[in-house]
N, C-alpha and C positions, 0 to 999 in steps of 0.2 A: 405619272398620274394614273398608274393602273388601280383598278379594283379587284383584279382576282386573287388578291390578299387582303384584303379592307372590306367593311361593308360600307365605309365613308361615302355618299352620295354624290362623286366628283360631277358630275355630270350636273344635278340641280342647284348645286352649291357653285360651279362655274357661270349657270345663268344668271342665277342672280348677281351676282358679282357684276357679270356681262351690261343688267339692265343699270344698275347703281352708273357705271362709267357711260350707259347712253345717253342717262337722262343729263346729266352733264353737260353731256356736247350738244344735244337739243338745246337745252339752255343755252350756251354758249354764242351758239351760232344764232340762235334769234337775235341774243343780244349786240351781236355785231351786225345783224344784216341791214339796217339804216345807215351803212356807211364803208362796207364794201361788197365786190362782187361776188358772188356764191362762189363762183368758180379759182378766186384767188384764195378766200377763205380755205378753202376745200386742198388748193398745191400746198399752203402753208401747212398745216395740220398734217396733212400726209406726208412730209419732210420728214416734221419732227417724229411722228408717229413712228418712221421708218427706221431714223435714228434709233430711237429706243428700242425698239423690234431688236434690230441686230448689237445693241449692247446690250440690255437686259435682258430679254429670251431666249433671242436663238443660241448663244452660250450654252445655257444650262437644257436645250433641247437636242444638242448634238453637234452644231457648232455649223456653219456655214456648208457643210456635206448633208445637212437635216434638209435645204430647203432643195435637193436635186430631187425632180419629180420626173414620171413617165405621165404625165396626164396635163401635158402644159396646155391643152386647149382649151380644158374645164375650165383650169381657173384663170382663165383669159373670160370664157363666157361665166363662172360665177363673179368675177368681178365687175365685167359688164352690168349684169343684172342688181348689183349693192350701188354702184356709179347710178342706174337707172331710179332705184328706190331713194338715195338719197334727194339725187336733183328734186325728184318730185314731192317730195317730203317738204324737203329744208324751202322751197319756192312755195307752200302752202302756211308754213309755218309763220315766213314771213308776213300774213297778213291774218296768220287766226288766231285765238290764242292758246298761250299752249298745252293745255288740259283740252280742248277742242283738238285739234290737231293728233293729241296721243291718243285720245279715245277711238278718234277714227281707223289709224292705225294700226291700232288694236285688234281688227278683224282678222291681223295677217297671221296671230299661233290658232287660230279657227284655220285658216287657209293652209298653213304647216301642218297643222293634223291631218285635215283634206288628204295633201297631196303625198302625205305621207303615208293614208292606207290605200290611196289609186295606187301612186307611183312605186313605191316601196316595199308594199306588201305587209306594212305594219299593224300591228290588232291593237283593237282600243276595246278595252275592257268596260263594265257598264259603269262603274266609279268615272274614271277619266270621261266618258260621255258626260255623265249625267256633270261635272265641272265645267266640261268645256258649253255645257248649252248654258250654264249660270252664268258663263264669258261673256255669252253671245246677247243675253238676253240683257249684261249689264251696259254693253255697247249700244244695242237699241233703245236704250232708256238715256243715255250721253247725248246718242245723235239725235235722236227724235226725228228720223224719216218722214217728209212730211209737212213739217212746221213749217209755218208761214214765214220765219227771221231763218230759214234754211239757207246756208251759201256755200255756193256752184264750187268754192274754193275748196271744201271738203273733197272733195272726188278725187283731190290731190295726192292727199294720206291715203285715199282708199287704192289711188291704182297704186302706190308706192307697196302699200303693203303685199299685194302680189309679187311683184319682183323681187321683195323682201321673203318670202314662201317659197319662191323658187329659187332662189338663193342656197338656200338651207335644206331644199331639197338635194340639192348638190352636193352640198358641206357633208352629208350622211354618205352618199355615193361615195366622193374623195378621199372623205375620214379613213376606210377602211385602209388606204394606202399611204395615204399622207398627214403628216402632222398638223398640229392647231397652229404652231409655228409658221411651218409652211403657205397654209391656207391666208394667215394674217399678211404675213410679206409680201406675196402676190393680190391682194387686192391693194394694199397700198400704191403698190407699181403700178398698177391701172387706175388708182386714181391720178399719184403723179402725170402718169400718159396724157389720161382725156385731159385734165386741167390745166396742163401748158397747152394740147392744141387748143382749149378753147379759148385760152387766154393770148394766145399769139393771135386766132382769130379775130377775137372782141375785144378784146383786152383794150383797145384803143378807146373805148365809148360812146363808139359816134352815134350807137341805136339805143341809148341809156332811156331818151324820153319818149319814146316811139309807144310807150302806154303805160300800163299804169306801176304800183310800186314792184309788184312781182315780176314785171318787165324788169326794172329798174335794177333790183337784186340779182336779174340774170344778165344783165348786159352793161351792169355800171363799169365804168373807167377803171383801172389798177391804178393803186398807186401805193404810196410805202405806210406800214402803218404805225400809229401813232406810239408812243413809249409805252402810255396808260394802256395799252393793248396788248403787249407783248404778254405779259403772263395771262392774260385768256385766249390766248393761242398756242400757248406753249400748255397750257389746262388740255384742250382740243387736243392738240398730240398725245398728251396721257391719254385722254380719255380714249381715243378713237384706237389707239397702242394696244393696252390693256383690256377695252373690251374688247375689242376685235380679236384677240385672244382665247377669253375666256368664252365666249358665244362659239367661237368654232371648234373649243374643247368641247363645248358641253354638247351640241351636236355631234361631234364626232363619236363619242362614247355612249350616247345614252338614243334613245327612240326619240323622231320629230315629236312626235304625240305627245311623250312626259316632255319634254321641256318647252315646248309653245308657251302653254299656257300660264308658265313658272316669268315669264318677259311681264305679264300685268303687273307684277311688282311695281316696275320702273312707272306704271301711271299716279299712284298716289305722291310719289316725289317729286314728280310733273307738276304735277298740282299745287303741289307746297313749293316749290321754286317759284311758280305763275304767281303764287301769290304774292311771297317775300318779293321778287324781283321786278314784277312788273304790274305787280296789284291788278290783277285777275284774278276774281270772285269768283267760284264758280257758282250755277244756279243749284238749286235744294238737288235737281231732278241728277247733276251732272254725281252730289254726294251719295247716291242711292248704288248710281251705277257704279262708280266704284269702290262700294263696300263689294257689290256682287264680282267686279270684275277682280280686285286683287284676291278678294275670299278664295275663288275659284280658283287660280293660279296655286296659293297657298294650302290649299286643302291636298293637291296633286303633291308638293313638297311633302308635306307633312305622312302621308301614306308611304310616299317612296320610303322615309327616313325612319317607320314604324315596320316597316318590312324590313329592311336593312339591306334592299340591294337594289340594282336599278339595270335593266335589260342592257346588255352591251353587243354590238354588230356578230360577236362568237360567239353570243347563249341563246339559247331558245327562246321564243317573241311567247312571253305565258299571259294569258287573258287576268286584266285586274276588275 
């Protein structure tokens, strides 16, 4: 998946891909969370995820010598920090719905941009600015800061979403030496990790009703699941496979700045799932925000794929 013979946009065409297979498992997992524990949810899925990792990708990325790395710490602490966004996410998610939840979220390719011209040293051109405030300004009109029906459950997505930023700030660091392969493997292995200890922990349930439903989703009992389940878990392993993939190609190749804000794709199908799925209307104010938040995201595509190339870690950072 080089470019320095293409002008093919791998890098923005990877995120989206990436958002298409999140929004997925965000559905997914709402949909399961009245009935088991986050933390069992979360070993299954990283299983199958893994499985498929290593028969369908890592093959055709070099073959099990692809995933030897010098940098086993990072993605020990980048998989920490995706274990960290998730917990707080998928425990928020459980009680908002889900167009509320991704909106809040949504702060974190703002935060990826962020910490990508502190940390990184990356330039954002006045295009990409003046996008990413249409982001921002779409998310404020979502959340409405403020409101008297405001809940404390929100805070959830928003700290997720930093961990989620700093994540990805890493994914650019690492990229330069290690594969999208690689990167995916090893976070799976760290979720496998925490998810059996937390599950050898709690796993038993005795603190299930010790408060309220998001207690309940982080400490409910294991147990086996049901038939009707099995292919939306085994969906979960796709999804989480493949994007987890395709997001760490598409940072690896391209600047945090361009593809942040290419992720608000995944909110309007948020939206349209919340609704088929779990009849969640959103209000007029929540449609406004995200014509502004995917526009934005979209307008950043559409420049990269009219220029015909997209900054890679070995070209020069050019002001857009």
């Amino acid at each position: 998946m080089s470019q320095s013979r293409s002008t093919l946009p791998v890098g923005p065409l990877s995120a989206l891909i990436a958002t298409m297979f999140f929004a997925i498992n965000d559905t997914a997992i709402k949909f399961l969370s009245g009935d088991y524990a986050l933390h069992q949810i979360v070993l299954i899925r990283s299983l199958i995820g893994l499985t498929i990792l290593m028969i369908v990708i890592v093959p055709f990325q070099g073959g099990i010598s692809s995933l030897r790395t010098q940098r086993l710490g990072m993605h020990m602490l980048r998989g920490l920090c995706v274990v960290f966004a998730n917990t707080t996410f998928f425990l928020g998610l459980s009680v908002l719905p889900l167009a509320d939840a991704m909106a809040v979220f949504f702060i974190s390719p703002l935060l990826i941009t962020l910490f990508g011209a502190l940390l990184l040293g990356e330039v954002i051109g006045p295009r990409r600015k003046a996008a990413v405030v249409a982001g921002m300004i779409g998310v404020l009109i979502m959340v409405r800061p403020g409101a008297s029906d405001f809940n404390i459950a929100l805070l959830l997505p928003l700290v997720s979403a930093v961990a989620y930023a700093l994540l990805h700030v890493l994914t650019r660091k690492i990229g330069t030496t290690d594969s999208a392969a690689t990167m995916a493997v090893f976070i799976q292995v760290v979720f496998i990790v925490v998810a059996s200890l937390v599950g050898l922990l709690l796993g038993h349930g005795a603190y299930e009703n010790s408060g309220g439903e998001m207690i309940s989703f982080l400490l409910r009992a294991w147990h086996w699941p049901a038939t009707a389940d099995w292919p939306i878990l085994f969906l979960l392993g796709c999804s989480i496979a493949f994007g987890g993939f395709f997001i760490s190609q598409a940072y690896r190749v391209s600047e945090a700045s361009l593809i942040a804000p290419l992720e608000y794709a995944a909110l309007p199908v948020g939206v349209l799932f919340g609704i088929l799925i779990f009849d969640e209307w959103p209000a007029p104010t929540t449609w406004i925000g995200m014509a502004l938040i995917s526009g934005a995201g979209l307008f950043v595509f559409w420049r990269e794929a009219k220029m015909g190339s997209t900054p890679t870690p070995h070209r020069p950072r050019v002001r857009r």
